[in-house]
N, C-alpha and C positions, 0 to 999 in steps of 0.2 A: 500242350493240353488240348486235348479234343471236348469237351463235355459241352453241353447243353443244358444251362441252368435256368431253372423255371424258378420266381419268384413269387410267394399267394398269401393271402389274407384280406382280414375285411377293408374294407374300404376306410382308409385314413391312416394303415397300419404304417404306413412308407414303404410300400412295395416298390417303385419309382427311384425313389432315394438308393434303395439299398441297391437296385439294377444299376444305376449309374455309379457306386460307387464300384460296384462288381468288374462293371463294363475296364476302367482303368486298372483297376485290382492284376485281372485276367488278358488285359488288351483285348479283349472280348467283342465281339459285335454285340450292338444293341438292338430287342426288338421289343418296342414300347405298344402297348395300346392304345389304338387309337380312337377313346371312347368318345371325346369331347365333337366328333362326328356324326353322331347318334342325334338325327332332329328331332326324337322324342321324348329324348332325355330329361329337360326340362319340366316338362311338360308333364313325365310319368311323378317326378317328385313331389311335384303339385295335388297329382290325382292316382295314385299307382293304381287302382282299379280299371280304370278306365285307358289306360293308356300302357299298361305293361303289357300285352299280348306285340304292338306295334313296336314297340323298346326291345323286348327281348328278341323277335323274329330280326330286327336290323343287326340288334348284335351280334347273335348268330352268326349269319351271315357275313360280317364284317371279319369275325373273327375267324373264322373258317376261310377266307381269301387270306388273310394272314399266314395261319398256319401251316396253311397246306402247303406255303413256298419251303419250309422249315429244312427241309429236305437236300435243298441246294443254297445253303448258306452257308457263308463259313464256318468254322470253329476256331477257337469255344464263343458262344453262343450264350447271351443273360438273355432272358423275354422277364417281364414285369406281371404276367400271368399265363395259368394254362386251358388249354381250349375246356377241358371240363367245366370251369368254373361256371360258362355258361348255364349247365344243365342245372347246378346248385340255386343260381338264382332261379333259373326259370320254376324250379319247384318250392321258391320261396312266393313270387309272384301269380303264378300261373296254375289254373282249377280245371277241371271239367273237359271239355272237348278242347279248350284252347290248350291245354298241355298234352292232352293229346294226341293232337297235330304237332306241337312242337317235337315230343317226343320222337315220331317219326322220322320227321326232319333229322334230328339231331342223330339219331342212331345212322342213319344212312350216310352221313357226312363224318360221323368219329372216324371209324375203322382209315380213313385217309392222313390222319395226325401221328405225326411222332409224335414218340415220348420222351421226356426231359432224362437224363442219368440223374437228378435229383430236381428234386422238387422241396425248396426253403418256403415252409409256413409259418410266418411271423403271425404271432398270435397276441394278442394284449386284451385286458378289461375292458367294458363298455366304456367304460367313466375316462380311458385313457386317448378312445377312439374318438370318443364326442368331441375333447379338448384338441386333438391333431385336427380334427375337419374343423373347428372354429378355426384355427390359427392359421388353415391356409386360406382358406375364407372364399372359395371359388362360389360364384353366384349363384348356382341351383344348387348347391348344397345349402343354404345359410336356414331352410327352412327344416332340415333333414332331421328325421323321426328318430327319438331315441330308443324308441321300443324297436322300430326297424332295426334300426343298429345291433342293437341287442339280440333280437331273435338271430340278424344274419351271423353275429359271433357265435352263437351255439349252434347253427346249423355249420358251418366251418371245422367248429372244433370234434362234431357229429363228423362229418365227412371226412376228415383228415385223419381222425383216429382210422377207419376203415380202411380209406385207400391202400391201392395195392397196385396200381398201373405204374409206377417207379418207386425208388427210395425216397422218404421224407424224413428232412430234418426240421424238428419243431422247434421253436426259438420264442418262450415268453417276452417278448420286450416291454411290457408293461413298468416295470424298475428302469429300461433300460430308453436313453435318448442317444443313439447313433447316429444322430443328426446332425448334433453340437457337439458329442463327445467324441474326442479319437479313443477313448480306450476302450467304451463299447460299440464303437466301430470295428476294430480291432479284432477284438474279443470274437463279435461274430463272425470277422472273416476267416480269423482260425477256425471257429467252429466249420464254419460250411469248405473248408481244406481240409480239415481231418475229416468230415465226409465221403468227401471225392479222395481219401486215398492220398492227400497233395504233403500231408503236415504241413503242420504251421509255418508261417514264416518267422523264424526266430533268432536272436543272435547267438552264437559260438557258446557253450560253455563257460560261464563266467569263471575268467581266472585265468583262461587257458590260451587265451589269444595272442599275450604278450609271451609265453615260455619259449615261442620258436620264431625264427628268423622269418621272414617272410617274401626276402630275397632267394627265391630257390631257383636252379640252373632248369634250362626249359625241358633237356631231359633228365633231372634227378628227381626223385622218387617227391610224394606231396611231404612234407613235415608232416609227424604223425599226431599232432594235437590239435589239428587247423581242423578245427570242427565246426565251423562255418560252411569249409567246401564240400561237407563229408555226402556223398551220393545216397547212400542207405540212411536212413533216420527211424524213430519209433514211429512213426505213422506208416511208415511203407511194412514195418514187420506188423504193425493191426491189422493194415489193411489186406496182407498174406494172409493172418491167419483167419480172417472173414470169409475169403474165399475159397479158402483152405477147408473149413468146416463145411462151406456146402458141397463142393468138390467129395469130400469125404460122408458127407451124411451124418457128422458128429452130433451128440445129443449138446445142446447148448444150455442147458438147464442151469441156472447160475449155482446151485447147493451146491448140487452132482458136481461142476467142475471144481468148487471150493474144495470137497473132499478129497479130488484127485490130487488136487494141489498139495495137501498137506501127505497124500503117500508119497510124492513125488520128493516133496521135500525131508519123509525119514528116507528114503531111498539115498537122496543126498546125502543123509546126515550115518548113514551107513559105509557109502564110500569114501565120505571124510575121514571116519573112523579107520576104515582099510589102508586109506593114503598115511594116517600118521602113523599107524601102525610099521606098514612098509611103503615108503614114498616111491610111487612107479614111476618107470623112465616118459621117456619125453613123448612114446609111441602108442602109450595104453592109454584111452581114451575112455573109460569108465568112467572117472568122474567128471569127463569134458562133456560127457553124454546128460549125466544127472544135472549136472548145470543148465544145460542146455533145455533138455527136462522142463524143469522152475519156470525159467523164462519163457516158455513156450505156454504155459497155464496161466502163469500173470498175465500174456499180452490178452489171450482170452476171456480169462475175468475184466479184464481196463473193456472192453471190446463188449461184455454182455453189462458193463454197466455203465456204458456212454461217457470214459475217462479216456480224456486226451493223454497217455503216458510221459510223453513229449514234454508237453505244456507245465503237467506237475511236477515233472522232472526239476525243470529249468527256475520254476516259480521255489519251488522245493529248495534248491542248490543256492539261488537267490537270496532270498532268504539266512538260511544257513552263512553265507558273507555275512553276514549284517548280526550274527547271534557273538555269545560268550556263553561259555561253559564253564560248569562247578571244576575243580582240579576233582582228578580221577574218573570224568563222566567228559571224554573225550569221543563220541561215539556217532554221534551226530543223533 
């Protein structure tokens, strides 16, 4: 894995948290920011008029000697924010001539930053932010404004809808504590794997692990049901047909492709018909095509409605162990 992941939201979201879980996730290197360096910090909490032109000009700067290294780091690569973010605040903070002189500043030094292959914006409620900044309880925060907090969430949720300088994955965690929980720990890191293309990390097929031997001779062929080691997975055929669509210029229109879906599917139900009719030899590949077809428009719909295939697969299958059925309604 080469990727470069940026981590962002407002202040309290656990952006930090989730970079250190990432950093072991991925074996990743870390690059955290280094705010609590900032002598004005304090100070701007106190008074933010008076003190944020001094606060954000250090950050800048601070963060801009960070970034710029970006370049010659290894990969994959977590950082806990990205150099934008600065500009966000500063246009929370900052009026009149003192924005813009930052602005300047700040245009003159972007064009030098990479960019993340994604960018994870963990998003939550004012009311869920207020509770994470008590609980860690750092000293210049203990006085921190909830209308600040507030405005900075809806400028955030302003910004990120926009963005366009990498991919963003949005992740409400307001329901959610990946703090203390592993399963929406979990949960999000599949998500931010079927992003990047990686699919989830998940177990084998339920059912299927004990059918085959698992003593195999070191040149004979893999057991064909050991679906744990299988190289290709549904995240890799999403992540194909994503890039596949821009590569092609296909209209992604979620209707448009539902309707193609279902020509696709009498098209099948046509050569199904030709197969029972006269069942073709082993060579004629019309209805390996129309198959092929189907699946090629589901991975696209899963793909333009933000459905891990994967995940629902397995959760699906899951499930399905654990049911009974009426006699006659054997069908799953």
């Amino acid at each position: 894995m080469h990727h470069y992941i940026a981590i962002e939201g407002v202040i309290g979201v656990g952006k930090t948290s989730l970079a250190r879980y990432l950093q072991d996730v991925f074996e990743a290197k870390l690059l955290l920011e280094v705010f609590e360096e900032n002598p004005f910090l304090t100070r701007f909490y106190e008074d933010r008029s008076r003190y944020a032109f001094q606060t954000q000009v250090f950050f800048l700067l601070s963060r801009y000697d960070q970034q710029r290294r970006i370049h010659q780091m290894p990969r994959p690569l977590v950082s806990d924010y990205i150099f934008a973010k600065d500009r966000l605040f500063a246009r929370q903070n900052l009026s009149g001539d003192e924005l813009t002189i930052y602005e300047r500043v700040y245009e003159a030094l972007n064009p030098n930053i990479p960019r993340p292959q994604l960018v994870v914006y963990l998003r939550a409620d004012t009311d869920v932010l207020m509770a994470q900044i008590a609980r860690r309880d750092r000293p210049y925060e203990r006085n921190m404004d909830v209308t600040y907090i507030d405005q900075l969430r809806a400028a955030y949720d302003h910004y990120f809808a926009e963005y366009d300088e990498a991919p963003v994955l949005t992740i409400d965690t307001s329901s959610l504590d990946f703090v203390q929980s592993q399963t929406d720990r979990d949960w999000i890191i599949n998500k931010i794997r079927g992003a990047l293309g990686l699919g989830p990390q998940q177990a084998a097929l339920p059912g299927l692990n004990g059918l085959v031997s698992t003593s195999v001779e070191a040149d004979a062929a893999p057991p064909p049901f050991d679906l744990s080691s299988t190289a290709k997975r549904l995240a890799d055929f999403q992540g194909f047909h994503r890039e596949f669509d821009k590569l092609k210029g296909f209209n992604t229109d979620l209707f448009l492709n539902f309707a193609l879906l279902q020509e696709e599917v009498g098209e099948l139900a046509r050569a199904m018909v030709g197969w029972w009719q006269n069942p073709p030899t082993a060579s004629d590949s019309d209805l390996a095509n129309e198959f092929a077809d189907v699946l090629a428009y589901i991975f696209k719909l899963a793909n333009y409605t933000n459905i891990d295939l994967e995940a629902a697969y397995l959760a699906k299958m899951h499930h399905n162990l654990q049911r009974t059925w009426n006699k006659g309604n054997k069908n799953g």
